[in-house]
mmJSON file of the N, C-alpha and C atoms, coordinates in Angstrom:
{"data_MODEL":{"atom_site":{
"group_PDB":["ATOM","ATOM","ATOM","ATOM","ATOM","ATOM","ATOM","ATOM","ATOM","ATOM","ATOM","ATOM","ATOM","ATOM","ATOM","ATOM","ATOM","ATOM","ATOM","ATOM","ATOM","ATOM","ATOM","ATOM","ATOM","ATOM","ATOM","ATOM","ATOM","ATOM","ATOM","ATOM","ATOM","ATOM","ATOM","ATOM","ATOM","ATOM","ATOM","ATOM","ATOM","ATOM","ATOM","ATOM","ATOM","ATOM","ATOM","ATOM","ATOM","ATOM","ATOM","ATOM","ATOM","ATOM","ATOM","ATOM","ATOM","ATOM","ATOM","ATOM","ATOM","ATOM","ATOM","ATOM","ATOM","ATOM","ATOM","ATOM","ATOM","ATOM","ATOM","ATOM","ATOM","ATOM","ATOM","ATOM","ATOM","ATOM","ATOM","ATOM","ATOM","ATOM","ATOM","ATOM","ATOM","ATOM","ATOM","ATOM","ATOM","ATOM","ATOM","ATOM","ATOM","ATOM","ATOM","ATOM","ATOM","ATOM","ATOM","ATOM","ATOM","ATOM","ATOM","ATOM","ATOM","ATOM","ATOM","ATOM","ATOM","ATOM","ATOM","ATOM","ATOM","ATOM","ATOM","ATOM","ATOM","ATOM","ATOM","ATOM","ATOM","ATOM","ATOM","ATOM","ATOM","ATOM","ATOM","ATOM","ATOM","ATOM","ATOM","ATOM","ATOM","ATOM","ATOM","ATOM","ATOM","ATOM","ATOM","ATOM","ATOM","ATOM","ATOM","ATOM","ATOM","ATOM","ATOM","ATOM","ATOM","ATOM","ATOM","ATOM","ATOM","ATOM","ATOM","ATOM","ATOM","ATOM","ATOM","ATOM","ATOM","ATOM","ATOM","ATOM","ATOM","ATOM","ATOM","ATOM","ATOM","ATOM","ATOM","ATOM","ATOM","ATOM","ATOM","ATOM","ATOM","ATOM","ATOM","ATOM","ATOM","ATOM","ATOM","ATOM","ATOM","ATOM","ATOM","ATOM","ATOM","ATOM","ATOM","ATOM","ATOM","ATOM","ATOM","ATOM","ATOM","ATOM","ATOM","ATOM","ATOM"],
"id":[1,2,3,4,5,6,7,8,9,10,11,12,13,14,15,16,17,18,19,20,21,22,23,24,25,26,27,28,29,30,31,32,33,34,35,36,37,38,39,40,41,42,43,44,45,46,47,48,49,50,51,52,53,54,55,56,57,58,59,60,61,62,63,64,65,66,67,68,69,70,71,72,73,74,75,76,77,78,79,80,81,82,83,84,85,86,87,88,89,90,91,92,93,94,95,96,97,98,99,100,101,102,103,104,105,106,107,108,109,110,111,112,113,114,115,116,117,118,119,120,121,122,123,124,125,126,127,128,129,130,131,132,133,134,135,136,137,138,139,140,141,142,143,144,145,146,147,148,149,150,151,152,153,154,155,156,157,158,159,160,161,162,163,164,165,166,167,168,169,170,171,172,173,174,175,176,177,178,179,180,181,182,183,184,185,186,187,188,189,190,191,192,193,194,195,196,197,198,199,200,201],
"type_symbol":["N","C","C","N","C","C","N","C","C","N","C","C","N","C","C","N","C","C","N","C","C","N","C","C","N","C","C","N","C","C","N","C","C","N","C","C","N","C","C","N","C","C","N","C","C","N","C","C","N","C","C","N","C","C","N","C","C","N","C","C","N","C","C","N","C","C","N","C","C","N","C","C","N","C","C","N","C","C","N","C","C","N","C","C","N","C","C","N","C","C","N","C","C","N","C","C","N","C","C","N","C","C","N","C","C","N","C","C","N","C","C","N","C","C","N","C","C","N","C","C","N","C","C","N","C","C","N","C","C","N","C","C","N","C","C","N","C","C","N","C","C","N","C","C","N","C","C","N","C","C","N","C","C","N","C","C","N","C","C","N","C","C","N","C","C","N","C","C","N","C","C","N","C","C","N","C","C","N","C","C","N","C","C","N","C","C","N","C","C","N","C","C","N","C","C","N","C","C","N","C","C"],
"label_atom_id":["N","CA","C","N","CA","C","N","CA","C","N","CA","C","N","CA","C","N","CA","C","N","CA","C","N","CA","C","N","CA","C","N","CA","C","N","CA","C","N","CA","C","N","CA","C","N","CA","C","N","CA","C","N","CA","C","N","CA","C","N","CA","C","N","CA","C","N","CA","C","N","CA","C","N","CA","C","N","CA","C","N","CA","C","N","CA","C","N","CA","C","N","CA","C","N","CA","C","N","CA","C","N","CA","C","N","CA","C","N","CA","C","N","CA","C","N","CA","C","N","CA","C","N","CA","C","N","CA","C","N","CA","C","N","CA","C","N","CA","C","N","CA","C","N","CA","C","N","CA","C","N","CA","C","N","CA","C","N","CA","C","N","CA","C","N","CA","C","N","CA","C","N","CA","C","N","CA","C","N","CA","C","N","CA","C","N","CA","C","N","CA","C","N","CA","C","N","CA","C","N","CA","C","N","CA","C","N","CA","C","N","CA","C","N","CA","C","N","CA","C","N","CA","C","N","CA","C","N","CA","C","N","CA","C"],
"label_alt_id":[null,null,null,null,null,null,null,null,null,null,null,null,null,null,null,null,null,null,null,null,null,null,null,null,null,null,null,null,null,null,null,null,null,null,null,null,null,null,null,null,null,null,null,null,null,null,null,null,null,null,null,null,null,null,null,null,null,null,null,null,null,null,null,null,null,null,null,null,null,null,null,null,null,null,null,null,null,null,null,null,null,null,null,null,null,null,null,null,null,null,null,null,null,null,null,null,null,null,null,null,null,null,null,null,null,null,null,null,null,null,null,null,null,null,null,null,null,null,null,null,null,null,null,null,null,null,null,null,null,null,null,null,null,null,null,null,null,null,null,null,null,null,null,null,null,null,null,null,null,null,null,null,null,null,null,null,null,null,null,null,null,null,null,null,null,null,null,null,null,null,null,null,null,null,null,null,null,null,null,null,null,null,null,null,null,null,null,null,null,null,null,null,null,null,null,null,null,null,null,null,null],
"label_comp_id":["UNK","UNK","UNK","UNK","UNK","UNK","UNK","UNK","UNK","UNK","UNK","UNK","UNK","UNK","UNK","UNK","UNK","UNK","UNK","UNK","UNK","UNK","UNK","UNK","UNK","UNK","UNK","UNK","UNK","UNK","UNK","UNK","UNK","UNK","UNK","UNK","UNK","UNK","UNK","UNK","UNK","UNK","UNK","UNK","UNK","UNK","UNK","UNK","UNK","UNK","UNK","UNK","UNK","UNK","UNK","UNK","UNK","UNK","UNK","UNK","UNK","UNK","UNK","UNK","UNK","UNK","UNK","UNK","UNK","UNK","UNK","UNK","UNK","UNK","UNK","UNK","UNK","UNK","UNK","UNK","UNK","UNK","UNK","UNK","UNK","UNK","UNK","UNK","UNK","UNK","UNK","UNK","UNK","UNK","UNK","UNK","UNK","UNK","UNK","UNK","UNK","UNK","UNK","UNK","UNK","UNK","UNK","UNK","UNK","UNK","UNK","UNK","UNK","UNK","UNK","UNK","UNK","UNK","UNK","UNK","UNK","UNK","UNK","UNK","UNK","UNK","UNK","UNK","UNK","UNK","UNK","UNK","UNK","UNK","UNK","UNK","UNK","UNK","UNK","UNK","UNK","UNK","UNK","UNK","UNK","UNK","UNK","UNK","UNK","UNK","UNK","UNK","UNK","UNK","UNK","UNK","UNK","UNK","UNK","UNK","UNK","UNK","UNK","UNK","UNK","UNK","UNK","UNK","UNK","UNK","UNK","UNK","UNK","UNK","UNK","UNK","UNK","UNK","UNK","UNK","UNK","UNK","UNK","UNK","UNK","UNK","UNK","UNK","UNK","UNK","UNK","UNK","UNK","UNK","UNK","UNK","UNK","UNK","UNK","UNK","UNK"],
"label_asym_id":["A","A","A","A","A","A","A","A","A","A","A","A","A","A","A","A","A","A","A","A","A","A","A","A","A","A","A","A","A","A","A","A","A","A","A","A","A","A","A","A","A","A","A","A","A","A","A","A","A","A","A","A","A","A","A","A","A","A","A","A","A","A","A","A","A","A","A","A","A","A","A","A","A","A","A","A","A","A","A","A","A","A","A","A","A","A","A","A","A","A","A","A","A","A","A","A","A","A","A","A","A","A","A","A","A","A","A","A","A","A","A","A","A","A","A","A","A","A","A","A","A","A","A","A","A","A","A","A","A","A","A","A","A","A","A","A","A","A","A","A","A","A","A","A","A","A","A","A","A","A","A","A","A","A","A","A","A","A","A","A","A","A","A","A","A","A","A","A","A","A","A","A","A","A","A","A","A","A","A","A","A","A","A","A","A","A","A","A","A","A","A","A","A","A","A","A","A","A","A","A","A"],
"label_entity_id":["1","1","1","1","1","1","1","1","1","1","1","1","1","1","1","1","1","1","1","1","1","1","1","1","1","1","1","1","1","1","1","1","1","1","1","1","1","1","1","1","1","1","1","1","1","1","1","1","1","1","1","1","1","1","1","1","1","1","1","1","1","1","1","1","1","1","1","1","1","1","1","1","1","1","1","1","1","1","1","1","1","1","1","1","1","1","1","1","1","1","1","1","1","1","1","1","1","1","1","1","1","1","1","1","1","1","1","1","1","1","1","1","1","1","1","1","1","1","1","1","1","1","1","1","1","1","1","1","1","1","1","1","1","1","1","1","1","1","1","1","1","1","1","1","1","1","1","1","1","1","1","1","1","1","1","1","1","1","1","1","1","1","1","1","1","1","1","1","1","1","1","1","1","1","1","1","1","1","1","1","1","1","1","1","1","1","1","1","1","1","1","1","1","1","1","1","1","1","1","1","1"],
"label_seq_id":[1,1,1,2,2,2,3,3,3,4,4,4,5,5,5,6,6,6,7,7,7,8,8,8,9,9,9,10,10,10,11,11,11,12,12,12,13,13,13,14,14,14,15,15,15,16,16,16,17,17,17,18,18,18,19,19,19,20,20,20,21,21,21,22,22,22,23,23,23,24,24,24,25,25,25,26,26,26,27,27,27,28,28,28,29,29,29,30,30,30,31,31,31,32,32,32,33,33,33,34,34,34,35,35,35,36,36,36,37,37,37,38,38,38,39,39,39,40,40,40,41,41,41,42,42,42,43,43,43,44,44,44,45,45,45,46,46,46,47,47,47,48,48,48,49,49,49,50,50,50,51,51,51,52,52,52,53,53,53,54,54,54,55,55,55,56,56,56,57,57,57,58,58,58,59,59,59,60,60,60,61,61,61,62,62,62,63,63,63,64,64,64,65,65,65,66,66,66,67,67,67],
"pdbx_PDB_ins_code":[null,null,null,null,null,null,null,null,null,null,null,null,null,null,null,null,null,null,null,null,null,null,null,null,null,null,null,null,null,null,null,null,null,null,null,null,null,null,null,null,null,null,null,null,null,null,null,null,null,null,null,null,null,null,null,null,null,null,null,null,null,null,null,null,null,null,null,null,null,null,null,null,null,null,null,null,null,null,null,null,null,null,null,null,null,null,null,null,null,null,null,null,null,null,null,null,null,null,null,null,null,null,null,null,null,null,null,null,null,null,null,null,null,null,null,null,null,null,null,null,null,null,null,null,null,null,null,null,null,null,null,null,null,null,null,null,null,null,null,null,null,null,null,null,null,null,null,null,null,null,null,null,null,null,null,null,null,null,null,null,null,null,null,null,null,null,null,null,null,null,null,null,null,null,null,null,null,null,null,null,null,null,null,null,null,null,null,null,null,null,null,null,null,null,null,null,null,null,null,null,null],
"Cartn_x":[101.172,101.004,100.082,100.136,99.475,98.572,97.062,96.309,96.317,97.356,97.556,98.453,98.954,100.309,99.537,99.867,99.626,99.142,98.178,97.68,98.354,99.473,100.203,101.599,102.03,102.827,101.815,100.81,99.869,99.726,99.617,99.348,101.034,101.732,102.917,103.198,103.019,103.291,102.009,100.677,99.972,100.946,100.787,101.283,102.219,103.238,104.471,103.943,102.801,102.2,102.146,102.575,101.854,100.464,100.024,99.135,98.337,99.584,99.603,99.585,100.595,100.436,98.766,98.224,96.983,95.88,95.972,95.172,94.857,96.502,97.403,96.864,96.786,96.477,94.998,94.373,92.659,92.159,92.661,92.535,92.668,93.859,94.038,93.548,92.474,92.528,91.018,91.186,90.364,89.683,90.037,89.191,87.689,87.633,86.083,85.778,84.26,84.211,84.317,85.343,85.693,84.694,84.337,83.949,84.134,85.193,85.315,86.065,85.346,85.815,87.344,88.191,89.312,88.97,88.011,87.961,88.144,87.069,87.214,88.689,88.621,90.324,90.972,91.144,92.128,92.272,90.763,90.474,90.26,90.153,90.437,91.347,91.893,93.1,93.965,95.079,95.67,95.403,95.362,95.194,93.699,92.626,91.622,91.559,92.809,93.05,93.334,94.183,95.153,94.32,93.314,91.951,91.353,90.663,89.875,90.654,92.022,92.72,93.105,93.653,93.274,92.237,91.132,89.9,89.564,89.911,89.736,90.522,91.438,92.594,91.854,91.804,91.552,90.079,89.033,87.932,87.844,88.953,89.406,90.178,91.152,91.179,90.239,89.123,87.955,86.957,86.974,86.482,87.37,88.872,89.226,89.292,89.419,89.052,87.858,87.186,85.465,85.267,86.166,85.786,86.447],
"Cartn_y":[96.852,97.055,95.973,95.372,94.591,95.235,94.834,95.087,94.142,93.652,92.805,93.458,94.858,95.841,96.485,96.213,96.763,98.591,99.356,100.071,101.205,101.333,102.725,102.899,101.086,101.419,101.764,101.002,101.644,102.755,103.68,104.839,105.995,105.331,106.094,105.481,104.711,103.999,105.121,105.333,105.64,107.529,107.895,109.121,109.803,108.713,109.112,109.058,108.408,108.453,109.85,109.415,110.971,110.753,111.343,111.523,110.809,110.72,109.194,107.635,107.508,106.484,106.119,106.562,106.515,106.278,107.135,106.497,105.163,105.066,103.328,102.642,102.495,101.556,101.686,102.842,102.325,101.915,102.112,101.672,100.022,99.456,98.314,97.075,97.971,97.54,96.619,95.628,94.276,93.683,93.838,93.797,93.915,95.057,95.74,96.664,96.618,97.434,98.738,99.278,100.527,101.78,102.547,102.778,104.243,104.984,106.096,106.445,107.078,107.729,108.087,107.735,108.329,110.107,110.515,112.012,112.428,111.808,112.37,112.384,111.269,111.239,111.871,112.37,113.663,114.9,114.733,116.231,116.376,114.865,115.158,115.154,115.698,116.145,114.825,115.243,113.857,113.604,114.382,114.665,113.285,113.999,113.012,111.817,111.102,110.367,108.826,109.817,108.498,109.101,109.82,109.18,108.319,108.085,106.927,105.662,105.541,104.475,103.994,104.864,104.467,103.742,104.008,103.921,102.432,102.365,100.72,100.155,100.363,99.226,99.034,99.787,98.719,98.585,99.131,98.627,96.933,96.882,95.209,94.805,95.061,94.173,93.792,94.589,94.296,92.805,93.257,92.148,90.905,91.025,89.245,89.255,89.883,89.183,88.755,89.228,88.757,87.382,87.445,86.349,85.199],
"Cartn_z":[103.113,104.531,105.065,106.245,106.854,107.753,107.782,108.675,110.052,110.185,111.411,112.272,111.467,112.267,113.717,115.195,115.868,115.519,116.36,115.663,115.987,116.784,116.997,115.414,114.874,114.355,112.854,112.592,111.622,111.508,112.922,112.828,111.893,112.776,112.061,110.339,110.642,108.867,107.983,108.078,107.41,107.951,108.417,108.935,107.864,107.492,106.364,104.967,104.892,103.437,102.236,101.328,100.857,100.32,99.233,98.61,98.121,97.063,95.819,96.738,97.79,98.424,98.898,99.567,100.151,99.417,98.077,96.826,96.515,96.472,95.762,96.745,98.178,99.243,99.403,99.124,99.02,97.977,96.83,95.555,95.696,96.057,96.318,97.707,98.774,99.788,98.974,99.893,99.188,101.111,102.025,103.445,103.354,102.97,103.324,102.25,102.127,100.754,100.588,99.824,99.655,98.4,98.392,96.791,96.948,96.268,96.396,94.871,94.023,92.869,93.149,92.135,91.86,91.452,91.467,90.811,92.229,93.594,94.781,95.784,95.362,95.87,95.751,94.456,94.023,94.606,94.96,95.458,97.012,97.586,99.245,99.618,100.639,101.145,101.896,101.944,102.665,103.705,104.473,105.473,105.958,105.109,105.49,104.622,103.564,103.328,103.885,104.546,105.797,106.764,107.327,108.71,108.004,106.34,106.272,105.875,105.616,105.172,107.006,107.56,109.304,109.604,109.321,109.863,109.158,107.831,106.972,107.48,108.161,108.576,109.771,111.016,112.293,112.352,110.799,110.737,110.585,109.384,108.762,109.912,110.681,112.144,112.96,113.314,114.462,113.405,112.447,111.827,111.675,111.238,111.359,112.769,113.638,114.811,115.517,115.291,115.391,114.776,113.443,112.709,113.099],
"occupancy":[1.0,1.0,1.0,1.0,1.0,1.0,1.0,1.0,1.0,1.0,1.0,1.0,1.0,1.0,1.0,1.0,1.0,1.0,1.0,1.0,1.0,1.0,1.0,1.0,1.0,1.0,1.0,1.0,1.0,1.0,1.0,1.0,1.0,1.0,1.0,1.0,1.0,1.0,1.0,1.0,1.0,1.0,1.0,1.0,1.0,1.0,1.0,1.0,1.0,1.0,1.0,1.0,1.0,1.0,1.0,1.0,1.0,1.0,1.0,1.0,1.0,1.0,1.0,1.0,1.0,1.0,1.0,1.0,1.0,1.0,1.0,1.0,1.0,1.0,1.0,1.0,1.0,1.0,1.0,1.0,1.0,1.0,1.0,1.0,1.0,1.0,1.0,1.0,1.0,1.0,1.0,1.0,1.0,1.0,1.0,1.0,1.0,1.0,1.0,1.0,1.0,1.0,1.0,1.0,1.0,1.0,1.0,1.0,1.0,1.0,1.0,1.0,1.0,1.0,1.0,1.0,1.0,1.0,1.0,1.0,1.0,1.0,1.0,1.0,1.0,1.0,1.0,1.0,1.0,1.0,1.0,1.0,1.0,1.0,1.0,1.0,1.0,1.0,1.0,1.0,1.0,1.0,1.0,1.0,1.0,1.0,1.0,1.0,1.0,1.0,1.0,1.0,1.0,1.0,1.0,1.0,1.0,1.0,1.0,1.0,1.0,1.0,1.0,1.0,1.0,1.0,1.0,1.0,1.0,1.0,1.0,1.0,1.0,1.0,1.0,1.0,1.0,1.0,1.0,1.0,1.0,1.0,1.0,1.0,1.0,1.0,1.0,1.0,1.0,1.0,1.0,1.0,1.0,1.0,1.0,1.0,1.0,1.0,1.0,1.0,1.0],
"B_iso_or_equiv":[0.0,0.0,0.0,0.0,0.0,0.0,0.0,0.0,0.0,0.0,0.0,0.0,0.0,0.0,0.0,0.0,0.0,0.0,0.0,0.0,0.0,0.0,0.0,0.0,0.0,0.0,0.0,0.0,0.0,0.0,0.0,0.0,0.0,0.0,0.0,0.0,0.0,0.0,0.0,0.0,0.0,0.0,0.0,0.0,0.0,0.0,0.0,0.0,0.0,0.0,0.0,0.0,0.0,0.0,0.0,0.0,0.0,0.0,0.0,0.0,0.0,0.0,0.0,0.0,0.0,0.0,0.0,0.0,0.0,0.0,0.0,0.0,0.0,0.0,0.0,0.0,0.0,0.0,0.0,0.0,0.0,0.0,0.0,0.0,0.0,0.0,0.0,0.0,0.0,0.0,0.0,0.0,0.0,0.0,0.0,0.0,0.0,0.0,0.0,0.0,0.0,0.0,0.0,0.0,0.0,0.0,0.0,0.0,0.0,0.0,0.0,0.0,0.0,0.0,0.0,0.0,0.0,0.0,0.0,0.0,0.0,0.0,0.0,0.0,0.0,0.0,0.0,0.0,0.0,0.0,0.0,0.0,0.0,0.0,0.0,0.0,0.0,0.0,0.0,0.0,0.0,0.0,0.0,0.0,0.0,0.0,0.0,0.0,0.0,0.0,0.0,0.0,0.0,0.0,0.0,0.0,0.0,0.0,0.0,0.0,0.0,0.0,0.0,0.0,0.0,0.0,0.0,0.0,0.0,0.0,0.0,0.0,0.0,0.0,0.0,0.0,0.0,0.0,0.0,0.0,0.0,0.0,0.0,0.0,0.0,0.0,0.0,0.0,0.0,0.0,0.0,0.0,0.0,0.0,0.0,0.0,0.0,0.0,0.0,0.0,0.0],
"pdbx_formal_charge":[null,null,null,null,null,null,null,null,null,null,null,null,null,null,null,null,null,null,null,null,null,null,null,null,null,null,null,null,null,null,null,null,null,null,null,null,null,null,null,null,null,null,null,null,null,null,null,null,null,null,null,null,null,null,null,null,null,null,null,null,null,null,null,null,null,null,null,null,null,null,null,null,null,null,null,null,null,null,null,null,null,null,null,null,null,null,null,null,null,null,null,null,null,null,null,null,null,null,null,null,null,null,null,null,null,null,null,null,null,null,null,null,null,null,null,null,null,null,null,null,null,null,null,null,null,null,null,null,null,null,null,null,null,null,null,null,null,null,null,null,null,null,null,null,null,null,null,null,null,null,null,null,null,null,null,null,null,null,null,null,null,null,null,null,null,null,null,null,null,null,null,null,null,null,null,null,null,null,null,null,null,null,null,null,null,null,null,null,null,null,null,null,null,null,null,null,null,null,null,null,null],
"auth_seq_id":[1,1,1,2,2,2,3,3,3,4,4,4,5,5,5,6,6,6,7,7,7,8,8,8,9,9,9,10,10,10,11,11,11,12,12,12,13,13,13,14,14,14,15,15,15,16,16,16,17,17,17,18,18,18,19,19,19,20,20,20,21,21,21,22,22,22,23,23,23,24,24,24,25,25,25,26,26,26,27,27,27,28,28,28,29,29,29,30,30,30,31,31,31,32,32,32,33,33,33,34,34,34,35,35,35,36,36,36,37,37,37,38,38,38,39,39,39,40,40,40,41,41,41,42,42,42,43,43,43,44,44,44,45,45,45,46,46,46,47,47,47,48,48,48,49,49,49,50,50,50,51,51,51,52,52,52,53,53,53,54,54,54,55,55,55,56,56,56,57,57,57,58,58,58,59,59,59,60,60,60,61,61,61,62,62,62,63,63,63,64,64,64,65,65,65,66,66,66,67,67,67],
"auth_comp_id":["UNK","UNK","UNK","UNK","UNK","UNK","UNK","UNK","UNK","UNK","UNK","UNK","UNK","UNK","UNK","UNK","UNK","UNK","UNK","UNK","UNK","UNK","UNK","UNK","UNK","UNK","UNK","UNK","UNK","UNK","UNK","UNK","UNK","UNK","UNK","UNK","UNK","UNK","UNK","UNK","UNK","UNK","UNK","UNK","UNK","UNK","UNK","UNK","UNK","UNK","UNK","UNK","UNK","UNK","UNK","UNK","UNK","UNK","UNK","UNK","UNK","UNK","UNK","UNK","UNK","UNK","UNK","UNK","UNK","UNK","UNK","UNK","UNK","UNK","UNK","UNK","UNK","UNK","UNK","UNK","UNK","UNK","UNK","UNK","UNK","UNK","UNK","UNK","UNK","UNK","UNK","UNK","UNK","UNK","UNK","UNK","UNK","UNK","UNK","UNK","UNK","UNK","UNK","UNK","UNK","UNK","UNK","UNK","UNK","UNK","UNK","UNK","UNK","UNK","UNK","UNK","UNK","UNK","UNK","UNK","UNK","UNK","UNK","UNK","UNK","UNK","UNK","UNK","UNK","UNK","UNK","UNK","UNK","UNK","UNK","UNK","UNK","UNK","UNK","UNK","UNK","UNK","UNK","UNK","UNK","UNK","UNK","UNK","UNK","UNK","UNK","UNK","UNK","UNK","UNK","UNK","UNK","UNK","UNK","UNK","UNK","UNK","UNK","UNK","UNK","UNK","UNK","UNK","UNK","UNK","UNK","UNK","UNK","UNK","UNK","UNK","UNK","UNK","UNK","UNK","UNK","UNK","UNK","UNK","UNK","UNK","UNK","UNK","UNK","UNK","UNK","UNK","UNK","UNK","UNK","UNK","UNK","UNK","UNK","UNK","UNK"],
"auth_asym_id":["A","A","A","A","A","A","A","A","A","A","A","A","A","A","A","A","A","A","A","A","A","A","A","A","A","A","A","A","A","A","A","A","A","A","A","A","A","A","A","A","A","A","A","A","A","A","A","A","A","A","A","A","A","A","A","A","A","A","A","A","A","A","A","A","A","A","A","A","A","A","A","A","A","A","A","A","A","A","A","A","A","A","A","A","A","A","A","A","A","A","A","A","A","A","A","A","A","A","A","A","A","A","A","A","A","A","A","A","A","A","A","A","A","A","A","A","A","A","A","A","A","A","A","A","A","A","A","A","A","A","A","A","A","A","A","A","A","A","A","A","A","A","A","A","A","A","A","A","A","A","A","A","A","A","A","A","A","A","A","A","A","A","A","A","A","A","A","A","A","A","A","A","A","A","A","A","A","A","A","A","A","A","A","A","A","A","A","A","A","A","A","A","A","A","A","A","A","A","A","A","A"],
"auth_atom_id":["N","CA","C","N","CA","C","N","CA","C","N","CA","C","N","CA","C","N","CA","C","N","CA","C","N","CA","C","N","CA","C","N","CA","C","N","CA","C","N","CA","C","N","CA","C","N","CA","C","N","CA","C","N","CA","C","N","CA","C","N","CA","C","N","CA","C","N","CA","C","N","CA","C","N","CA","C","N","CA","C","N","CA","C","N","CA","C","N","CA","C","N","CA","C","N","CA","C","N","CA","C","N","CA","C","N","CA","C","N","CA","C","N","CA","C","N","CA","C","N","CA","C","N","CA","C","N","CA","C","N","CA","C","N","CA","C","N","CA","C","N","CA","C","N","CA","C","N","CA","C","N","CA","C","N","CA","C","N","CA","C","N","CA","C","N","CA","C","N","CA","C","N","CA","C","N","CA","C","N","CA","C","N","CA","C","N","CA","C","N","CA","C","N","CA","C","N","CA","C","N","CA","C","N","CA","C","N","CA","C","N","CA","C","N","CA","C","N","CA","C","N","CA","C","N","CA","C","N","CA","C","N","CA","C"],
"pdbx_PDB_model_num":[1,1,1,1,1,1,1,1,1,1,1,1,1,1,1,1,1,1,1,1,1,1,1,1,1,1,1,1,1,1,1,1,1,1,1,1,1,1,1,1,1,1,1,1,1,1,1,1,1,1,1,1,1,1,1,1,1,1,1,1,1,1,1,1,1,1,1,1,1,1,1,1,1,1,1,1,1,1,1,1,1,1,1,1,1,1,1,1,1,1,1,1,1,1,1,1,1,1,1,1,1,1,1,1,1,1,1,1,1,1,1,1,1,1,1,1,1,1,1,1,1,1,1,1,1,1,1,1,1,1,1,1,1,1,1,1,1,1,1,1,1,1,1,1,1,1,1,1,1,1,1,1,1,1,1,1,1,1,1,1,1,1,1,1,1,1,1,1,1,1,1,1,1,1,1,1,1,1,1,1,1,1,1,1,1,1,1,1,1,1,1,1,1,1,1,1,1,1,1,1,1]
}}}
């Protein structure tokens, strides 16, 4: 996924995620520093998964654009 995706279609792209996806994409997000145990992950809900994988994405947009 690109953090350059306008933020309504971000919003629906993260929206369809499941579980495992959201893991896989914070696990792998390299923008901004992430640090969240794989034990916690497991155990937070998706729900507030994809609000903080939301929240790293147009966090990492406001920054390359600043930059």
């Amino acid at each position: 996924m690109s953090p350059q995706q306008p933020v309504d279609q971000l919003a629906q792209t993260i929206l369809g995620y499941t579980k495992e996806q959201c893991i896989h994409e914070l696990r792998s997000f390299r923008d901004i520093p992430l640090d969240f145990t794989d034990e916690w992950m497991e155990r937070t809900s998706v729900e507030m998964l994809r609000h903080i994988l939301m929240a790293a994405y147009t966090t990492s947009q406001r920054y390359h654009k600043a930059g």
